[in-house]
Every structure is written in structure tokens, then in C-alpha cells.
C-alpha positions in Angstrom: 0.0 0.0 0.0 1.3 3.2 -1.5 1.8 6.5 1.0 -0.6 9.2 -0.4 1.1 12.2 -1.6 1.4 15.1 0.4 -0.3 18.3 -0.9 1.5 21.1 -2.1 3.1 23.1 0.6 0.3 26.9 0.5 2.4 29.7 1.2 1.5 31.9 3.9 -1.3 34.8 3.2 1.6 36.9 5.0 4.6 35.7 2.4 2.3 36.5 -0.1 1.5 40.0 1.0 4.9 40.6 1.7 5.9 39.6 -2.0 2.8 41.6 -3.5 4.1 44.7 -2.3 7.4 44.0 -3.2 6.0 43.7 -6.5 4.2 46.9 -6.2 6.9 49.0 -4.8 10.1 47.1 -6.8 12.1 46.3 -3.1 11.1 45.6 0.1 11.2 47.9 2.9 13.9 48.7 4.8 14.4 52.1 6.3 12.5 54.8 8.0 11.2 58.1 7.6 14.6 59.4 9.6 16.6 57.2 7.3 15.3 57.8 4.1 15.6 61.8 4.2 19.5 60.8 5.4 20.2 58.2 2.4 18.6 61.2 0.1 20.3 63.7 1.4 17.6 66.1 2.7 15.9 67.4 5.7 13.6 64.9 7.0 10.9 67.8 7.2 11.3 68.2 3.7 10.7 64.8 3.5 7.8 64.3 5.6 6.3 67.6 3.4 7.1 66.1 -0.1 5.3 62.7 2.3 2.6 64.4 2.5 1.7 66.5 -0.1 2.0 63.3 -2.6 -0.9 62.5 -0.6 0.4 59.6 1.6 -0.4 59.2 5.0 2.3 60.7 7.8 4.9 57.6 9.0 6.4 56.9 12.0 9.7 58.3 12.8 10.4 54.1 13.5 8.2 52.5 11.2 10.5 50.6 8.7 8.1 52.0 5.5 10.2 52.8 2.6 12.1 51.4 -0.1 15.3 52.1 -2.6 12.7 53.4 -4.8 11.9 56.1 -2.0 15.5 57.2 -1.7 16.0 57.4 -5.2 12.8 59.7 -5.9 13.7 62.1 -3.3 17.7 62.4 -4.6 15.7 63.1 -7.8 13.8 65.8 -6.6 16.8 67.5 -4.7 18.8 67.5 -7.8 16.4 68.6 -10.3 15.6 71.7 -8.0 19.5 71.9 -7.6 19.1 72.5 -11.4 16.9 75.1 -11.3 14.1 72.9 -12.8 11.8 73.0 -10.1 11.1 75.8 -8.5 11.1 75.4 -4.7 8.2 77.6 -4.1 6.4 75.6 -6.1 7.8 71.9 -5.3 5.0 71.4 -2.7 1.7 72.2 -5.7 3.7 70.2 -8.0 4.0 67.1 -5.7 0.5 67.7 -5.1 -1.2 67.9 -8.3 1.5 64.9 -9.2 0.3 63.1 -6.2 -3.5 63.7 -7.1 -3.2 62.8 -10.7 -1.4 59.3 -10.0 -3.6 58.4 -7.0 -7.0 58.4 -9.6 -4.8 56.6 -11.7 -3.6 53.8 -9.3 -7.4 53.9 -7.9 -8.7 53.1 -11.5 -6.1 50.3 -12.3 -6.1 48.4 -8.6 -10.0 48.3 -8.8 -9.6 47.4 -13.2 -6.8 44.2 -11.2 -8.7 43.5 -8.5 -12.0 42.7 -10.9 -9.4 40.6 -13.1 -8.7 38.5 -10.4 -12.6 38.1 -9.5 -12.9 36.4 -12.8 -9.9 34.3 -13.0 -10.4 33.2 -9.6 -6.2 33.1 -9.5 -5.1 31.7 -6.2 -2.5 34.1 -4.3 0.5 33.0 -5.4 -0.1 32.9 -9.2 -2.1 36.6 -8.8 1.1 38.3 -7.7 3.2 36.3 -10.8 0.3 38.3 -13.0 0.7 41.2 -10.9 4.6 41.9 -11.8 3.8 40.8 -15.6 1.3 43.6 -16.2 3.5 46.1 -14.4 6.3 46.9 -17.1 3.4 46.4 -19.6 1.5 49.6 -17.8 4.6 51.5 -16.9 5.4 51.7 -20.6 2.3 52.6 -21.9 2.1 55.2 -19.3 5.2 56.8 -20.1 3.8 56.0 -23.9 0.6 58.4 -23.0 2.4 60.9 -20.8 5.4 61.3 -23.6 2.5 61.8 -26.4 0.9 64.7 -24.2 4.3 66.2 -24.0 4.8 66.6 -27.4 1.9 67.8 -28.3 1.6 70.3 -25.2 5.4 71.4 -26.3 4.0 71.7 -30.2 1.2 73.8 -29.0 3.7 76.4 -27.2 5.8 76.6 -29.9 3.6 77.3 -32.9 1.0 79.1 -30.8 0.1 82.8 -31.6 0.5 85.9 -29.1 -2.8 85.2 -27.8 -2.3 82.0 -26.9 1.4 82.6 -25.1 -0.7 85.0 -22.8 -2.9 82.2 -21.7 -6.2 82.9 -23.7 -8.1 80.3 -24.2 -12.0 79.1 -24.4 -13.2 77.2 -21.4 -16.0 75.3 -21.1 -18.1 73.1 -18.5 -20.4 70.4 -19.8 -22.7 69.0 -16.8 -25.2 66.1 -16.7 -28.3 67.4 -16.3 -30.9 66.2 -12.9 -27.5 64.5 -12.0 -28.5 64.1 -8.2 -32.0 62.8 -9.2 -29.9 59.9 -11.4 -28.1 59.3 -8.2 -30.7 59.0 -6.4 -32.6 56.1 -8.9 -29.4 53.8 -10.4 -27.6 51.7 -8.5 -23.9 52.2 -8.3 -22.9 50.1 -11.4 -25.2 51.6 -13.3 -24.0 55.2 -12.2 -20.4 54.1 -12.9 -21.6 53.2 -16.7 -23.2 56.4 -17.1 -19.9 58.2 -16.0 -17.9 56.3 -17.8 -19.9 56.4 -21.2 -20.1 60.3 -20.5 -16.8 60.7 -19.7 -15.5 58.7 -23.0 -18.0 60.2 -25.1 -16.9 64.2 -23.8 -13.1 62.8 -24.3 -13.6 61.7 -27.6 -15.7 64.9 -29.2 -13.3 67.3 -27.2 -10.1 65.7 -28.6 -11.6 65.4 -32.4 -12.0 68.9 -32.5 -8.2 70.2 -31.2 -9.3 70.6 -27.4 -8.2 69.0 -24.2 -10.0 67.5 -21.2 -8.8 69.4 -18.2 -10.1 67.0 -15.8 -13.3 65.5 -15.0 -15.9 66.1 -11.8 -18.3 63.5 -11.4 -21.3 64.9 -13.3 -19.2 67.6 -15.3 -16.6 67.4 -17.7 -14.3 70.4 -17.7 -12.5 71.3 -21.4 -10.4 73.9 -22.9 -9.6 75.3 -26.5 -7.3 77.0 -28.2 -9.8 78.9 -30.9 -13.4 80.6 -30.6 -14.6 78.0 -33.3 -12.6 75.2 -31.9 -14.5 75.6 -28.7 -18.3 76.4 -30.2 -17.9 72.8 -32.7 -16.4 70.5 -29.2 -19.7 72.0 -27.8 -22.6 71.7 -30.4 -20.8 67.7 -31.5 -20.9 67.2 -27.7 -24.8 67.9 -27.8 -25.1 66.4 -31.3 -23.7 63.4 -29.7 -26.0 63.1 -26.7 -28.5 63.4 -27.8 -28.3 61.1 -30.5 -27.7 58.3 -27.5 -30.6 56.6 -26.2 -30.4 56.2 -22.3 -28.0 59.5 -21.7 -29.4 62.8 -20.2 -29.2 65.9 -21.4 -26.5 68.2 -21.0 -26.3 71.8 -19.8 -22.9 73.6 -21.4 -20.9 77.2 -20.9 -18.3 78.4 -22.7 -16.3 81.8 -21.7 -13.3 83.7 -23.7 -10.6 85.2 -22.3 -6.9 85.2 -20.2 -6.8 82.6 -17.7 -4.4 81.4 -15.3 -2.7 77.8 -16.2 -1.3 75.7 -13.4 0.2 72.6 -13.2 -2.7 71.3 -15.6 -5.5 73.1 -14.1 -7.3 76.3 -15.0 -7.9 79.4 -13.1 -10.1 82.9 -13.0 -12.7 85.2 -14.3 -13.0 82.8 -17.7 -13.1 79.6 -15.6 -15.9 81.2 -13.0 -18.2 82.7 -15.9 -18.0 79.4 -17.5 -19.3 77.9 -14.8 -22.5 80.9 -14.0 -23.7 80.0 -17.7 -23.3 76.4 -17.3 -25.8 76.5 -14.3 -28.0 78.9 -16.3 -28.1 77.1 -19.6 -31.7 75.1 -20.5 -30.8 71.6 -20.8 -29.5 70.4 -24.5 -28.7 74.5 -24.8 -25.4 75.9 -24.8 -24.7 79.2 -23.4 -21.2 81.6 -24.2 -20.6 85.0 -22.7 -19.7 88.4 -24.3 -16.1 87.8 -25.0 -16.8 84.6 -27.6 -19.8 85.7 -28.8 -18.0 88.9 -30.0 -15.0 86.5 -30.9 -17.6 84.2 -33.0 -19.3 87.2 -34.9 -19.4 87.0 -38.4 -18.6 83.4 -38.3 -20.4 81.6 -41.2 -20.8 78.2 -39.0 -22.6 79.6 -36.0 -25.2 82.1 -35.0 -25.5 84.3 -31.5 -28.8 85.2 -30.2 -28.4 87.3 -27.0 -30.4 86.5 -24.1 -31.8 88.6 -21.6 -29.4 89.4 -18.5 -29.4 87.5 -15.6 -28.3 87.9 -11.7 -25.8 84.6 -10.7 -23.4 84.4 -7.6 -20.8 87.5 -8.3 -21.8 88.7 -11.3 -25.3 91.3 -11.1 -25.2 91.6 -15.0 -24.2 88.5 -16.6 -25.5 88.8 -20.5 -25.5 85.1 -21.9 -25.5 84.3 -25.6 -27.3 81.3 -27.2 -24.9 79.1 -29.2 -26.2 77.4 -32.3 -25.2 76.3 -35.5 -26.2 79.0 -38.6 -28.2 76.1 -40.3 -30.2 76.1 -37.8 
């Protein structure tokens, strides 16, 4: 009589943990907070601030928490300010915005990994072998998108007209109309299908028509254009194109002209905030511009301006709104 076979040895959920993070980090831990700023060569309040403001939570001063990987980012940092690349005043927003931008992102893919491993029902072991396939395959087509935007931001700067060097630009807010109501009667994953067809949809029309997503706010999508007419097609196609979808609300759009402020991707001022007043005041499936593009779109033979009558809105007493539509109709 034969002795059974003995199963296979399961590795511990801790081992496993402890190799999925090193996966996810590229080491394992191995120094703190105190230790990290030293190897780096930088003041461990620095440190903790540049911690912080990539939007981790504060460590320990004895916690063993950090990695080669950490040491190396900060002696990056400290040398490309030693370089006058980054400004100091400024290294604090930059981490920031840097921090916010990559935190969506990791939130997106962790959530897109976690529901890959729901389906394939992978045991622990094999998960984490996936885990550090698909990592060099997403770092590079990260650095793919991110180099892409570069170029293309850096062709922009170049080429652009006087105008455009002084930050003028057409903003606009698109915004899902009864949005709370919707919340209100779908259940999550149907909410999250809505936001993510709206959200694709907006990228799409916005980028066919030479303007950029700035970044998107649950129920609004926020976009910026170059041109007066670049802005007025992204938002008559983005109207065109809902409501031309069966199942999607309407939308409410605003567009304003003018000098803004841009900042580490985002978009500030009296051009952001007017947007924003005709956005809320706009009938849904209408779309609303102020003075400044209306005047800019006069004479144009693809659109026609019908003023509207003033109206009172949070900071502005005399806001005079223009109706956007094409001249055919």
C-alpha cells in the first residue's frame, strides 16, 4: 500500500502579501522616515512635506516604511531643483497635483486588477506572478501616454500665436443634467456606466475637435480650446452626440473667452468662474457663451448668436448670456 502524496506546501497569506508589495513598490522595505531623508540627502521635514503632499499618509519616525525606490525619488527631486528645474516655491503644488493625478490613476487600475482576479479566480501565489507581468506592460504605456501629451503640449507652445502665449483660451463646463436625481434612482454600477460612457463620449468629441479635457468632476466634464470656433464645434458635437444616445441625459454647457491662469494642468479665473455661471443657467440640451466669444464668433459663417436677456448669478449682477447654435439652424 502506497503512501498518499502530500499536498503542495500553501504559502503563507503573510509571504504572499509581503511579495505583492514588493512587486508593487520594486524592493522591500527597509528604512525609516529618519533614514530615508539621510540616504537622500535632505531634511527629513522636507521629506515628511514632499510625504505628504503626494498625498500619503504621515509615518512613524520608527516604522521601517520605505524602499530604494523612495531614496531614489527624493535624490531626484533634490537634484532637479539643484538644477533650477523645479522651483522650490512651487515643489510642494507640484507634488501635489503629481500626487492627485497618479492616486486616480492607481485607484482606477487596482479596482480594473482586483476585478481581473474576480474572474480568473487566481489563487495568491499565481495573482502576484500576474501582478509583476502587467507592471512593465503599464509602466510603458504610461510613459507611452504621458510622452504623447508632451509633445503635443510642447507643439502647442511653440507654434501658438500671441494670444495664446498669454494664456487665452476658451473654457468650457459640460454638466449632466438632474444628475442628483440619477443618483438618487441607479444603483452604483449603473452610475459608474453612465460616468464612464459620458466621460468617454466628452473625451472623444473634445479631442476630435483640437481641445483638451482638463479634468473631470463627477457629473461635469471640464474642457479647454485653443480657438473661438474650436470651442463652439467640441460643444454643439458634444450635444449632437448626446442626444443622439438613447439612455443619456441631457447636458447643460458654458463656454467663456478670455486670459486665464494655467497651473500645473488646471485652469484658473474670471473665464473659468463665468463658464461655470452659464453652465448653471443654460436650458438643458442649450449651450450658453458670454460676451467675449460671442464677439470672438461674430461674423462666423458656421454659428449664430442670439443674445439673451441678462441674468443675476453668484458675483456677477449683470451676466449677458449668448445662445450658441449652428447658422443652419
Amino acid at each position: 500500500m502506497g503512501i498518499p502524496d502530500e499536498p503542495p506546501a500553501v504559502p503563507a497569506l503573510d509571504e504572499v502579501q509581503r511579495e505583492f508589495e514588493q512587486t508593487l513598490l520594486g524592493g522591500e522595505r527597509k528604512f525609516t522616515r529618519l533614514e530615508v531623508s539621510a540616504r537622500a540627502g535632505i531634511s527629513s521635514e522636507r521629506a515628511e512635506q514632499m510625504w505628504r503632499a503626494l498625498g500619503f499618509a504621515t509615518v512613524p519616525d520608527d516604522e521601517i516604511a520605505f524602499t530604494d525606490g523612495d531614496v531614489e525619488a527624493l535624490r531626484l527631486v533634490a537634484a532637479l531643483e539643484d538644477d533650477g528645474f523645479i522651483d522650490p516655491a512651487i515643489e510642494s503644488s507640484l507634488a501635489r497635483k503629481l500626487g492627485q493625478t497618479q492616486s486616480r490613476l492607481a485607484s482606477w487600475q487596482s479596482a480594473m486588477f482586483l476585478d481581473l482576479l474576480a474572474e480568473s479566480k487566481l489563487p495568491p501565489k499565481e495573482a502576484t506572478e500576474v501582478a509583476s507581468l502587467l507592471l512593465p506592460a503599464m509602466e510603458r504605456l504610461q510613459t507611452y501616454v504621458w510622452r504623447r501629451h508632451l509633445a503635443a503640449a510642447a507643439g502647442r507652445s511653440v507654434a501658438g500665436s500671441h494670444e495664446l502665449a498669454k494664456g487665452v483660451r476658451v473654457i468650457g463646463f459640460a454638466d449632466i443634467v438632474s444628475y442628483t436625481r440619477l443618483t438618487r434612482r441607479l444603483s452604483e454600477t449603473e452610475l459608474g456606466e453612465l460616468i464612464e460612457r459620458f466621460e468617454g463620449l466628452a473625451a472623444d468629441v473634445v479631442a476630435l475637435h483640437g481641445g483638451r479635457v482638463i479634468k473631470s468632476i463627477g457629473d461635469e466634464v471640464l474642457f479647454a480650446a485653443d480657438h473661438p470656433a474650436e470651442g463652439a464645434a467640441i460643444a454643439l458635437a458634444l450635444q449632437d452626440r448626446i442626444s443622439a444616445l438613447d439612455g443619456m441625459p441631457e447636458l447643460r454647457i458654458g463656454m467663456a473667452y478670455g486670459s486665464i491662469l494655467i497651473r500645473l494642468g488646471d485652469v484658473y479665473g474670471e473665464v473659468v468662474n463665468l463658464a461655470s455661471r452659464l453652465t448653471s443657467e443654460a436650458k438643458p440640451g442649450r449651450v450658453l457663451v458670454d460676451r467675449e466669444l460671442a464677439a470672438a464668433l461674430d461674423g462666423h459663417p458656421s454659428y449664430h448668436l442670439r443674445r439673451l436677456r441678462r441674468v443675476h448669478v453668484r458675483g456677477y449682477s449683470h451676466l449677458a448670456p449668448y445662445a450658441l447654435q449652428r447658422a443652419a439652424d
